[in-house]
Structure formats: structure tokens, C-alpha cells
C-alpha positions as CSV (number, residue, x, y, z in Angstrom):
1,X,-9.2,16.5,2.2
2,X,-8.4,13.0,3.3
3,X,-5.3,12.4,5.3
4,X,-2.9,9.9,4.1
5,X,-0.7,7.4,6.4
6,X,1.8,5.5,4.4
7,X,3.5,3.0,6.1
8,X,6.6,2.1,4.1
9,X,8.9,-1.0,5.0
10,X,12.3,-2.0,3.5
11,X,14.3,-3.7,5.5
12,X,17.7,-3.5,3.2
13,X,16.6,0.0,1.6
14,X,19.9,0.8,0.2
15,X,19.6,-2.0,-2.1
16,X,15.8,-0.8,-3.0
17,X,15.8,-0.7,-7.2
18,X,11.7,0.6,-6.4
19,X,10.8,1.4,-3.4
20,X,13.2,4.0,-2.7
21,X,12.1,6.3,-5.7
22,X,8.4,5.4,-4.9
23,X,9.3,7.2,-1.2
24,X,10.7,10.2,-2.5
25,X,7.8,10.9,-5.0
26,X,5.7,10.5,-1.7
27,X,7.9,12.4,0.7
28,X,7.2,16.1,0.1
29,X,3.3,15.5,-0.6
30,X,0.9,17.7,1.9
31,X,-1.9,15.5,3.4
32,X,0.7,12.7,3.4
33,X,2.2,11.1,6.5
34,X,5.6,8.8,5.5
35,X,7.1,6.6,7.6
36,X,10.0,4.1,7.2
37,X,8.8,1.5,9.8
38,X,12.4,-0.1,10.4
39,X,13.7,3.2,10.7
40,X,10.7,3.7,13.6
41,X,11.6,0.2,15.1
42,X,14.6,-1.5,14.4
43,X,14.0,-4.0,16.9
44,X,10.5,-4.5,15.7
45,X,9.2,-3.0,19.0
46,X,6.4,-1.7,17.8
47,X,4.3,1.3,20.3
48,X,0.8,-0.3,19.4
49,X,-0.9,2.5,20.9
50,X,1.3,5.3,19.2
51,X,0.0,3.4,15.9
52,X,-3.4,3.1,16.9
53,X,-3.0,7.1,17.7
54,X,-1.7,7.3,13.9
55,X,-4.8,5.5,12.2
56,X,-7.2,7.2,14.2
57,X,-5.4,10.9,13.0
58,X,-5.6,9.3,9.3
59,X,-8.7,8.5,6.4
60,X,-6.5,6.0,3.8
61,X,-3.9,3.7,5.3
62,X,-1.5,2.4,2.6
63,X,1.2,-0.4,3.0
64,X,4.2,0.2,0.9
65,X,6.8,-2.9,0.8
66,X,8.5,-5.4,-1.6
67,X,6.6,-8.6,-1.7
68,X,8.4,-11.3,0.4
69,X,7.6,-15.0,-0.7
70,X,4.2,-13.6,-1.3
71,X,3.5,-11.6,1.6
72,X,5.1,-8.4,3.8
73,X,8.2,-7.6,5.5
74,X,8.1,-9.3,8.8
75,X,7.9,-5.8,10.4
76,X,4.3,-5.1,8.8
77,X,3.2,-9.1,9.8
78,X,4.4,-7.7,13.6
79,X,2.6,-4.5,13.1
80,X,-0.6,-6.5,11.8
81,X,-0.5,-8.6,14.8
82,X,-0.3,-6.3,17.6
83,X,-1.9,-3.1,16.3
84,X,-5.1,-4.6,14.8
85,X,-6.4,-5.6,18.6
86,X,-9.6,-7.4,19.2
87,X,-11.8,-5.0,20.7
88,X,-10.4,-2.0,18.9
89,X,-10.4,-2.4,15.4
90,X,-12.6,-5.8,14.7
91,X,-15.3,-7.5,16.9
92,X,-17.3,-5.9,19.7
93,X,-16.7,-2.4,19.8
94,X,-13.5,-2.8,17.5
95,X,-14.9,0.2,15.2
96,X,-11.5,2.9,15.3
97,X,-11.5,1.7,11.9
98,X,-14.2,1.3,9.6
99,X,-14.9,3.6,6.6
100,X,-11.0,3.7,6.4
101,X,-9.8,3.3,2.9
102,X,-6.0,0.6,2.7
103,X,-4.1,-0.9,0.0
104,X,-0.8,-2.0,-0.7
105,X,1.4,-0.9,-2.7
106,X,4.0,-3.6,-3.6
107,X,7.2,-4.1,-6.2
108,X,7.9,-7.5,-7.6
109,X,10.9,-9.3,-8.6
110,X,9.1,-11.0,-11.6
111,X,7.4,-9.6,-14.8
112,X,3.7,-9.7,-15.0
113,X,3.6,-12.4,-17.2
114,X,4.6,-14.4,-13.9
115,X,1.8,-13.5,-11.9
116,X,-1.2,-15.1,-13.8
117,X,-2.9,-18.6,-13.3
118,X,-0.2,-19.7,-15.9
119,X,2.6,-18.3,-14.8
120,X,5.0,-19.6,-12.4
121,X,3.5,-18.2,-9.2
122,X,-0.1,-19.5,-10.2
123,X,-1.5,-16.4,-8.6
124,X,-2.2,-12.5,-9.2
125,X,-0.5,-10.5,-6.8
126,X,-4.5,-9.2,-5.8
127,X,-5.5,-12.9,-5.1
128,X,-2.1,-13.3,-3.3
129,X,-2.7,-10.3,-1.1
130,X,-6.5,-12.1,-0.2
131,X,-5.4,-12.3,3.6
132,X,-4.8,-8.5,3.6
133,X,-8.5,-8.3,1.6
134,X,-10.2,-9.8,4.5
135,X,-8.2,-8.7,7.1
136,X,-9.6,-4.7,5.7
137,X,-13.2,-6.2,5.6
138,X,-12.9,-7.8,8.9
139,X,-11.7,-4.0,10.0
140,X,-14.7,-2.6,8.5
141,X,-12.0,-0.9,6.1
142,X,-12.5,-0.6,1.9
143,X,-9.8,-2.7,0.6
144,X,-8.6,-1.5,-2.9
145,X,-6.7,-3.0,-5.7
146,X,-2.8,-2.9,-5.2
147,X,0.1,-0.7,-6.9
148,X,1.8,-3.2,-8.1
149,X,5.3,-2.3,-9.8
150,X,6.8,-5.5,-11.5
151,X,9.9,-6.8,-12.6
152,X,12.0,-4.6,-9.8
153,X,14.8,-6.6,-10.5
154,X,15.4,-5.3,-14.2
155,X,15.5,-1.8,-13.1
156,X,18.7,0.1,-13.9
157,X,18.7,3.3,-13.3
158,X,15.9,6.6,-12.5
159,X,14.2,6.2,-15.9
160,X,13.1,2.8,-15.4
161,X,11.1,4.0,-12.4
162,X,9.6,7.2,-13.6
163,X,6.6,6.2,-15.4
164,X,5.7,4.5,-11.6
165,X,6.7,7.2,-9.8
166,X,4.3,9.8,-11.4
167,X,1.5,7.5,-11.2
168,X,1.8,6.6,-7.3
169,X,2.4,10.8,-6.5
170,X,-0.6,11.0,-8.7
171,X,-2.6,8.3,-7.0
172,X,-1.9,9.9,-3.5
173,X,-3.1,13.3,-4.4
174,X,-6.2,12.0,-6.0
175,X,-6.9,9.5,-2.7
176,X,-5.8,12.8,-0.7
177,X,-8.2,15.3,-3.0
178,X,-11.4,12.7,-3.1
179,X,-10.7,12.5,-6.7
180,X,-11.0,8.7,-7.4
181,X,-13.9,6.3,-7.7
182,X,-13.5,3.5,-5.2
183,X,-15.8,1.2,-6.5
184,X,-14.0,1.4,-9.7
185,X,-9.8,1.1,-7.9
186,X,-11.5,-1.8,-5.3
187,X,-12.2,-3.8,-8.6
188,X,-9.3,-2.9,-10.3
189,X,-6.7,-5.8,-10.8
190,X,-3.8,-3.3,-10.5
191,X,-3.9,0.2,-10.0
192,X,-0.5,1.2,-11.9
193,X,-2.5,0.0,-15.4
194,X,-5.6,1.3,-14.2
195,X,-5.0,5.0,-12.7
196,X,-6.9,6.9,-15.6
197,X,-9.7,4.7,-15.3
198,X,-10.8,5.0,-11.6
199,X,-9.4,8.9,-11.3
200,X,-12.1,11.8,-11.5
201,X,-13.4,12.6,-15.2
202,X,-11.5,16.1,-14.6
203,X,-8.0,14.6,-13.9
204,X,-7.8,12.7,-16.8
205,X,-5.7,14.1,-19.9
């Protein structure tokens, strides 16, 4: 059984549409370590070895956050900065990492329809996320496609999120269980709308 860190960051959770029901679908899982990073550090001063500690006791490292002009919560950019050291998880001897599996998992203000080459924002969220990309194969780490929810800001209530919130509990228990094909979810484009396709033969309906 792998062991699952999810590193969830919201810095104005109460006003989440998303990412709030995405946490609670996660919360209760076995295998599954949560954690609200501004809850850990408020002040963004982050323990880098505690977190080094945390990777080390986990097999798939996944980054849960809205996507801020294209990009992370500052608190994850910190994170990235310190805890990633030279050394320790890229260049000589930096190996704590490798064979580690990471992705994000990220909601969108915008449709879909808005992240393509003719759309407004020019870009898929995967090719916008190409820093974290290299930044997993510069960790020896296999980067997947993201969990991308869209259109966050046309959710009402609980029922808008459902469909999303089965598919990331169901996504966490297969990475837990070694139920997915990895070469299929690293090519994926997103993983919400292509969850049957890259799980096990024997989870699919």
C-alpha cells in the first residue's frame, strides 16, 4: 500500500466553492496524510526538515490548491523553495526523492473552454503547470497529469462538486491501492476526464 501526503493550501478557505469539499472527501481516507499548510504555518515559517521527515514517511506527494495567476499559493512556492534543498532532493546525493509519484490537484476560476491554445489563457492548465513538470523530473519524481476542477466560480452549492469529489476519493484510493497505470495518468491531459481510463481493469464499472 502506498502512503499518500496531500499537501492542501487555501489561504481564504472559508470562501473555497472547491477545495473545501475536495478536503473532506480526502480527510477520513486510511493511507492518506492531509494537511492544511496555512493552518501548519501561518506565517509561512515553514520546518524544512519536519517536511523533509514527511516526504521521506510518504510514496505519492500531491499538491492541492486553487491556481493563482497560473501558478500556487505563495505558501507552496515558499515550501518549494526551501524544502526541495540541493543536496537532498536534486543534484549530488539529492536522491530522498526519486521513484516518488506528485501531481497537482488544482480548481479553476474559468471553464475549460478557456484553457486551450484558443482560449483566453493560451495554455492548458498541464502545459501551465510545466515548471512543477520539471521540477518532479529534476527530483527524480514521476510527474502525473493534474486534477483539474474548472469553472470553481459557477459552483453553488454541494451538487455542483459531487461528481469531483467521488472522482478525487476514488483517485486516492487507487494511487493508495496500486491500482492505476502511471504511464497512462502521466500522459493524461486531465485526470478528472480521464479517471476510468488510467484506473485498474478491475475498478472500472
Amino acid at each position: 500500500m502506498r502512503r499518500v501526503l496531500v499537501l492542501f493550501a487555501h489561504p481564504v478557505l472559508e470562501r473555497s466553492r472547491v477545495n473545501r469539499r475536495l478536503v473532506e472527501a480526502a480527510r477520513d481516507l486510511e493511507g492518506v496524510t492531509l494537511r492544511d499548510m496555512y493552518e501548519e504555518y501561518p506565517t509561512l515559517d515553514i520546518d524544512v526538515r519536519r517536511e523533509q521527515e514527511m516526504l521521506l514517511r510518504h510514496d505519492v506527494v500531491v499538491f492541492q490548491h486553487p491556481f493563482y495567476w497560473y501558478s500556487v499559493p505563495a505558501i507552496l512556492k515558499e515550501w518549494q523553495d526551501l524544502v526541495l534543498e540541493h543536496g537532498w532532493a536534486y543534484g549530488a546525493g539529492g536522491t530522498h526523492l526519486r521513484g516518488k509519484v506528485t501531481f497537482n490537484v488544482v480548481s479553476t476560476g474559468g471553464p475549460a473552454s478557456a484553457y486551450r491554445e484558443s482560449g483566453y489563457n493560451r495554455f492548458t492548465v498541464r502545459e501551465l503547470l510545466a515548471p512543477w513538470d520539471q521540477t518532479a523530473h529534476l527530483c527524480g519524481m514521476r510527474f502525473l497529469a493534474p486534477f483539474v476542477v474548472h469553472a470553481s466560480l459557477a459552483v453553488i452549492g454541494e451538487d455542483d462538486v459531487a461528481p469531483a469529489r467521488v472522482k478525487y476519493r476514488r483517485l486516492l484510493e487507487a494511487l493508495r491501492d496500486d491500482r492505476i497505470d502511471l504511464d497512462r495518468a502521466a500522459a493524461a491531459e486531465n485526470l478528472v476526464d480521464s479517471l476510468d481510463h488510467v484506473l485498474a481493469p478491475r475498478e472500472v464499472a
